[in-house]
C-alpha positions in Angstrom: 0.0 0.0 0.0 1.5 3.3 -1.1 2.0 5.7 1.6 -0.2 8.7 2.1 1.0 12.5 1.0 -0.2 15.8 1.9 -1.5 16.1 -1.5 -4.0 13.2 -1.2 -7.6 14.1 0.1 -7.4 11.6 3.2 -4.9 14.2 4.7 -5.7 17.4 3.4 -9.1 17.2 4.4 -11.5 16.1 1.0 -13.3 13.5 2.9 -16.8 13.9 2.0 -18.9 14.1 5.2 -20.3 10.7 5.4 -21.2 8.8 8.4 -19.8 11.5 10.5 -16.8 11.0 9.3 -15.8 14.4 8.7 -15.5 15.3 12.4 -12.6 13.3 12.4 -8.9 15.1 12.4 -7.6 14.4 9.0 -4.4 11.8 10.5 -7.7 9.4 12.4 -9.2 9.3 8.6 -6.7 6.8 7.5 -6.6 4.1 9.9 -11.0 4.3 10.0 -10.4 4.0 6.2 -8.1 0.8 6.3 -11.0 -1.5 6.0 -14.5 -2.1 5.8 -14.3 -3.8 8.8 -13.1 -0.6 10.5 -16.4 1.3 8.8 -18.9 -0.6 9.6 -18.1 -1.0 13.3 -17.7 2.9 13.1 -20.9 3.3 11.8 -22.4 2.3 14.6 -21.4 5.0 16.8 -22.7 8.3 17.3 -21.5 11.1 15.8 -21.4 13.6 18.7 -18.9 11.4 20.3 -16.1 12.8 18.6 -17.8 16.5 19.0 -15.2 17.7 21.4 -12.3 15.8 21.7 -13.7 14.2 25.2 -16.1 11.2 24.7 -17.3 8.7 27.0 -15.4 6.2 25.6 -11.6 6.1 26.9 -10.9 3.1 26.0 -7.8 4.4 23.3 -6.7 7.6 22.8 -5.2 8.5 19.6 -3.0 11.7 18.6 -4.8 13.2 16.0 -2.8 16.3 13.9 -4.7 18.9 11.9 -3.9 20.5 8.6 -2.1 23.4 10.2 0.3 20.2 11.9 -0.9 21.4 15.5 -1.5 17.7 17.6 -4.4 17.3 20.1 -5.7 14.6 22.2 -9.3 12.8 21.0 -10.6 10.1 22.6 -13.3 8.4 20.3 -14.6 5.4 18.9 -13.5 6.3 15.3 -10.1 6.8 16.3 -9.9 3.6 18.7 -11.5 1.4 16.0 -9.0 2.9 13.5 -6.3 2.3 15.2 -7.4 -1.3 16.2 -7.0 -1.8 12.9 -3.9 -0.7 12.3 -2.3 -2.7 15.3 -4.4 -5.8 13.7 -3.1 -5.2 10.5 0.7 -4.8 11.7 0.5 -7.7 14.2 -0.6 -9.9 11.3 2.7 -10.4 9.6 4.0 -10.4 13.2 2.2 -13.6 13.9 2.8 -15.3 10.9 6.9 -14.9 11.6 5.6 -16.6 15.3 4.5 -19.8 13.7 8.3 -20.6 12.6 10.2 -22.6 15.4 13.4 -24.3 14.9 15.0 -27.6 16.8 17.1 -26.3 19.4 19.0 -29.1 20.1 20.2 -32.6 17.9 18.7 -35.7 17.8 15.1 -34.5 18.3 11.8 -36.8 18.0 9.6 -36.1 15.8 6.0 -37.8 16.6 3.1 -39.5 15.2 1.4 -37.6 18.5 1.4 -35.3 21.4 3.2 -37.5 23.4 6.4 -39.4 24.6 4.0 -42.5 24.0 3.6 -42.0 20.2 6.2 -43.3 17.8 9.2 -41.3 16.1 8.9 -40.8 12.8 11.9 -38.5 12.3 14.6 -37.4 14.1 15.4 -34.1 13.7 18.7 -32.2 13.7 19.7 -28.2 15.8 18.2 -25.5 13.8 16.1 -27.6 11.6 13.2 -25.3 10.4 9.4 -25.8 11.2 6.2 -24.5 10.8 3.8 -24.5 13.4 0.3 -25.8 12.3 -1.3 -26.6 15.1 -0.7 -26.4 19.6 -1.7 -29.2 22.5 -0.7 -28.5 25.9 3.2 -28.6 25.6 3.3 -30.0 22.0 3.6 -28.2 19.0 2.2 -29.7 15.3 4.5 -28.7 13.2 5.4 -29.5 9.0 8.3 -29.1 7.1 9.8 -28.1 4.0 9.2 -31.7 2.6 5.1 -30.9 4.1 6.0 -33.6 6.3 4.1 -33.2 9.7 4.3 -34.4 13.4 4.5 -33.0 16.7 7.0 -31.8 18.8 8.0 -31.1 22.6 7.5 -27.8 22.4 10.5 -27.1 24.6 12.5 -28.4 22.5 12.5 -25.5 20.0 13.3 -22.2 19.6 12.4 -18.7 18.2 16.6 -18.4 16.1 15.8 -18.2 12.8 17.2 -21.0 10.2 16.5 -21.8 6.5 17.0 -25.3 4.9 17.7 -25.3 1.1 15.2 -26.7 -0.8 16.8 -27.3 -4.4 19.5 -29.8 -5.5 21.9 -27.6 -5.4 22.3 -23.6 -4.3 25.0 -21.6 -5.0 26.4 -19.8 -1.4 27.7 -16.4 -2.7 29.9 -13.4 -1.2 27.0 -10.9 -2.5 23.6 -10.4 -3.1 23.7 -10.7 -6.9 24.1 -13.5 -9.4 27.5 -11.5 -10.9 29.1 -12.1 -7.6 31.6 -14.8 -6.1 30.7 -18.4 -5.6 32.2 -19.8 -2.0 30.5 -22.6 -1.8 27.8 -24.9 -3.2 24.9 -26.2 -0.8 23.1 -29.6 -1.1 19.7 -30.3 -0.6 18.7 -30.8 3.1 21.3 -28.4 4.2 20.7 -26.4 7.2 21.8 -22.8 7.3 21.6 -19.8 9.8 19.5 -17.0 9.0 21.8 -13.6 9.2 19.9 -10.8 7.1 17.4 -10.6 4.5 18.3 -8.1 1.6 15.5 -7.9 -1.1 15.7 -11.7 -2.5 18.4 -12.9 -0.8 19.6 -14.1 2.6 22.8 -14.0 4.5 23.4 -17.4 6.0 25.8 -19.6 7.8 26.6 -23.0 7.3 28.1 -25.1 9.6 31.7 -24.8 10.2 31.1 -21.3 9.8 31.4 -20.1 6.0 28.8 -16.8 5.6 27.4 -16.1 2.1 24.5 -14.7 0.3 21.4 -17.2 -1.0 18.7 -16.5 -3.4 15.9 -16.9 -1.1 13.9 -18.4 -3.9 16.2 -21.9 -3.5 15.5 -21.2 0.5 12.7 -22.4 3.1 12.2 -20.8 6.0 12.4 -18.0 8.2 
């Protein structure tokens, strides 16, 4: 979504006065504005509660700035439900990056259940990469690259970010760009830790310690 500008008519005021919107100070028009969702619950508030800058509802306060960039305190319903919005709409990607553990130790189980009484199906080397699909008490669901599933002591994992390559072969190299040096080349199944993400590639490190740049393309994980 592009940023807003002082030229566009959700900041410089060319809201049209619907729904009682236009009581709002032009910065509490673009979170209300976000999403349907946001208007429709706003809808069904009153109007005066935004009147002057002190409602009944104190729930959130939001910093609202006017055209002539002064700042004032309003407490309302349009504001708090904007801005619930925005925090839902940031915390989304947020919570997605939560569902990626990785094995924090070697020679981890893998089960059929939630449970030292199921079977192990795999056994799972450190910084293996996982998705969490699903929680049980102390057990996490979880599914690989491969889509292979099966649950995990949830203890045994951890929130360090790892890729594993998913190709035959990737090339591990010095820069971010294809015109750059090879070090190394990595084999399927290999395990690498995440350093920094730069457009579409990542930093890793392999074991033994060798750092280089991977297209993130030949890359799973986080």
């Amino acid at each position: 979504m592009a940023a807003l500008t002082p030229a566009d008519p959700a900041i410089s005021g060319g809201v049209p006065a619907r729904m009682g919107l236009a009581r709002l100070g032009p910065a509490c028009m673009w979170p209300v504005s976000l999403g349907l969702v946001s208007l429709g619950l706003a809808h069904m508030w009153k109007d005066s509660a935004c009147s002057d800058g002190v409602s009944a509802y104190k729930v959130l306060h939001f910093v609202c700035k006017t055209n002539k960039g002064t700042h004032r305190m309003l407490s309302s319903p349009y504001c708090s439900i904007g801005l619930l919005s925005v925090l839902l709409l940031w915390a989304a990607p947020q919570a997605a990056a939560q569902q990626m553990v990785s094995v924090s130790s070697n020679n981890v189980n893998l089960r059929s259940g939630p449970g030292e009484q199921y079977q192990a199906d795999w056994i799972l080397g450190e910084g293996y990469p996982l998705k969490v699909i699903e929680r049980r008490g102390d057990w996490l669901k979880v599914s690989d690259f491969e889509n292979d599933s099966g649950w995990i002591y949830r203890s045994l994992t951890g929130s360090t970010p790892y890729h594993i390559v998913k190709v035959k072969v990737a090339n591990l190299r010095s820069q971010p760009s294809t015109r750059s040096q090879i070090l190394a080349k990595l084999d399927y199944g290999d395990v690498l830790r995440t350093l920094e993400r730069k457009n579409n590639w990542v930093k890793v490190r392999r074991e033994g310690g060798l750092r280089g740049w991977v297209a993130r393309r030949l890359l799973w994980g986080w």
